[in-house]
Each structure stands twice: as C-alpha cells, then as structure tokens.
C-alpha positions in Angstrom: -68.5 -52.1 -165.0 -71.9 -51.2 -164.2 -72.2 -53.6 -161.5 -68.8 -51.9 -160.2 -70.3 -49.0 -160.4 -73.5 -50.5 -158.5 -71.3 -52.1 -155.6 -69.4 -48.8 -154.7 -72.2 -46.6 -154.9 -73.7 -49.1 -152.4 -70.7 -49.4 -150.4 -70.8 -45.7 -150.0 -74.2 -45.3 -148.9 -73.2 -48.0 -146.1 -70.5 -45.4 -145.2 -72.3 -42.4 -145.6 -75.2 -40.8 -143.3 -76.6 -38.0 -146.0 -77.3 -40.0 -149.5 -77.9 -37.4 -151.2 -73.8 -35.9 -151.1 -72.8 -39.0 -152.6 -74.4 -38.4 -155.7 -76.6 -34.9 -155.9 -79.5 -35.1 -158.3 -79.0 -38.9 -158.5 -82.7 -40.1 -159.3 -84.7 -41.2 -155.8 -86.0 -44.4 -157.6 -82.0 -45.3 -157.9 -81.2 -44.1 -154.2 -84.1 -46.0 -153.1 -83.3 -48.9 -154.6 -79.6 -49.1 -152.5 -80.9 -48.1 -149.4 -83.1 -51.0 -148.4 -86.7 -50.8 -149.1 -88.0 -49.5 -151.9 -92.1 -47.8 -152.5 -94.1 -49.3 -155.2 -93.5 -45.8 -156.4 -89.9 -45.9 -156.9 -90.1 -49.8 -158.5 -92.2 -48.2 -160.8 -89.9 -45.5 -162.0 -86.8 -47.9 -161.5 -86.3 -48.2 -165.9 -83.6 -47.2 -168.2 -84.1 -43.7 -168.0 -83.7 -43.5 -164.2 -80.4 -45.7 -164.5 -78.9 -43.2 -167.5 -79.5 -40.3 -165.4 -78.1 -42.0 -162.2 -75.0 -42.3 -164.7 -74.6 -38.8 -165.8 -75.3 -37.9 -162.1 -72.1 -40.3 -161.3 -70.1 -39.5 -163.6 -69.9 -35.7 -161.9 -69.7 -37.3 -158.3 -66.8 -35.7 -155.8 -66.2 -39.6 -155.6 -63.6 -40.5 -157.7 -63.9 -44.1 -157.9 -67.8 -43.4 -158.8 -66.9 -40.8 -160.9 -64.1 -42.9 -163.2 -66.6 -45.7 -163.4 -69.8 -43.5 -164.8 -67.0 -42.1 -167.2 -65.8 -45.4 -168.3 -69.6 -46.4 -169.2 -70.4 -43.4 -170.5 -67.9 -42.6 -172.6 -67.4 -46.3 -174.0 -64.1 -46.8 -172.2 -65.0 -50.2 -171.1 -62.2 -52.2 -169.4 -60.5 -54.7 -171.6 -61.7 -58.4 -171.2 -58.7 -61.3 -171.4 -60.5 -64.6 -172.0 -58.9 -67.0 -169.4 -60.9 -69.9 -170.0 -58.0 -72.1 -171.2 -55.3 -71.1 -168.8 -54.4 -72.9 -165.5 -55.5 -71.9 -162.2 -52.2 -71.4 -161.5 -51.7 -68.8 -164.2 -54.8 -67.4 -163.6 -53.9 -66.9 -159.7 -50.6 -65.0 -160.8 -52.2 -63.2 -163.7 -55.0 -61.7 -160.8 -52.5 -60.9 -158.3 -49.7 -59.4 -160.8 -53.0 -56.8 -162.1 -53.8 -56.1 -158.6 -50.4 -55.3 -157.4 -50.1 -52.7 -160.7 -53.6 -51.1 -160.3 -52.6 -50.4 -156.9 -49.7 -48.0 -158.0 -52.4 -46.3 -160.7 -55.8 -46.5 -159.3 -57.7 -45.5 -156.0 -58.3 -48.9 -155.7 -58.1 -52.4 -157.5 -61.3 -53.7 -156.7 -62.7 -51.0 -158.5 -60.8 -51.9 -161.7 -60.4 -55.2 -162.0 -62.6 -57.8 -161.5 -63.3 -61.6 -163.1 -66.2 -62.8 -164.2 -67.7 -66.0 -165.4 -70.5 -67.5 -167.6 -73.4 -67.8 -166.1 -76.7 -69.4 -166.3 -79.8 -68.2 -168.0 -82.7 -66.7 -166.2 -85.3 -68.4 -168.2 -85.4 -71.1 -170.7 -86.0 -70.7 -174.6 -89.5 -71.9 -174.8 -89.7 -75.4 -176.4 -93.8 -76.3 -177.3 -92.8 -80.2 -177.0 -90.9 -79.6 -173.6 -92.1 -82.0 -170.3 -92.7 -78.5 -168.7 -93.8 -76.1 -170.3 -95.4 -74.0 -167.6 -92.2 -73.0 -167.0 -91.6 -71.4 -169.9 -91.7 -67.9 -170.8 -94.7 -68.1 -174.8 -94.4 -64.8 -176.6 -97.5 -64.8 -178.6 -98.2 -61.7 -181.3 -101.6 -61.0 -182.8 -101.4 -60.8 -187.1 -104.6 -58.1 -188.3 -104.6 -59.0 -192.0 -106.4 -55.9 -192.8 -103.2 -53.8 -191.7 -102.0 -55.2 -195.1 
C-alpha cells in the first residue's frame, strides 16, 4: 500500500503545477523527494519521521484516492493478500480482471486498490566469512567492554 500511496502522490505531482495543494504541510524532504532532484539537505531529513508525517498529512488530503490510502496504513486497514502462487495463469488472469471489473463499481479507481505483487530478490547477501567474495558482503561487527559488566 505504501508504494500505492507513493505512485499516486507522484502521479499527481506530474499533474499538478502547485505541490504544495496536493498535500498541505506534507514535509519538503518528502515533496522533494517526488519532484526530481533532491538537496543534500532534504536526503538528510528523508527518515521515518518525515515519511509518518507525510502520512498523517495524506491521510487529510482533498484527494481521495491519497486520502483512502494514508487511512488504510494508518489505521491498519491493510488490503487483504490472496496467495496465488499455486494457481494457473489462466486463473490468475480471470481472478485480476474479475477484481478490477468490481473495484470499478466501488472505488475511484482500481489501480489504486488492487495490485499483485511478487517475491523478490534481496538487496544484500547474509554475510558468509568462508564466502569467494566477501567484499561484497555487508560484516556487522560490535565492540564487547567487559567492564560494563
């Protein structure tokens, strides 16, 4: 959901020509972040805190895609996940297009509430000391200070 949320909020800076209707008091960090080129200085406020208050800031947006999406995350009404790993692509074709057709009836629109998704692969390997390359690898190492015993 929050790369739904993510993709319309982009799509609607591509529409609009004042970013800051589309989501008042959204954080500049976030704005700056969809709008092309981003300072060092809004990188370095991009964290978790900018992204939860560019969620509350959503969540009261006049857009009502935006708006039900923020909700959704927000208030832990996540949409429901069908695992479709075992069906045919057949099934899985009509499934898609059966949802779509029904969302279209409900909701502003489907690709806002429906959307697949698929395994991916990892960003990093697990580090493995005896591995060919391990300069590739990502070594966590703590300190231990036996006198904090």
């Amino acid at each position: 959901m929050l790369r739904l949320l993510f993709k319309r909020f982009k799509d609607l800076l591509a529409q609009k020509s004042s970013k800051t209707k589309i989501v008042p008091n959204a954080p500049p960090a976030v704005v700056a972040a969809f709008s092309g080129r981003m300072s060092l200085g809004h990188y370095l406020l991009l964290d978790d805190h900018a992204i939860s208050e560019f969620l509350k800031c959503c969540k009261t947006s006049t857009d009502v895609i935006l708006s039900r999406v923020a909700s959704g995350i927000l208030d832990r009404r996540l949409y429901k996940a069908i695992d479709a790993s075992d069906a045919a692509p057949g099934d899985v074709g009509q499934f898609t297009s059966t949802v779509t057709e029904a969302l279209r009836k409900e909701k502003p629109d489907p690709a806002y509430s429906f959307i697949g998704d698929t395994p991916g692969v990892t960003a990093y390997k697990p580090y493995d000391p005896d591995s060919d390359k391990p300069a590739t690898q990502i070594y966590v190492q703590t300190t231990w200070d036996k006198s904090r015993n």
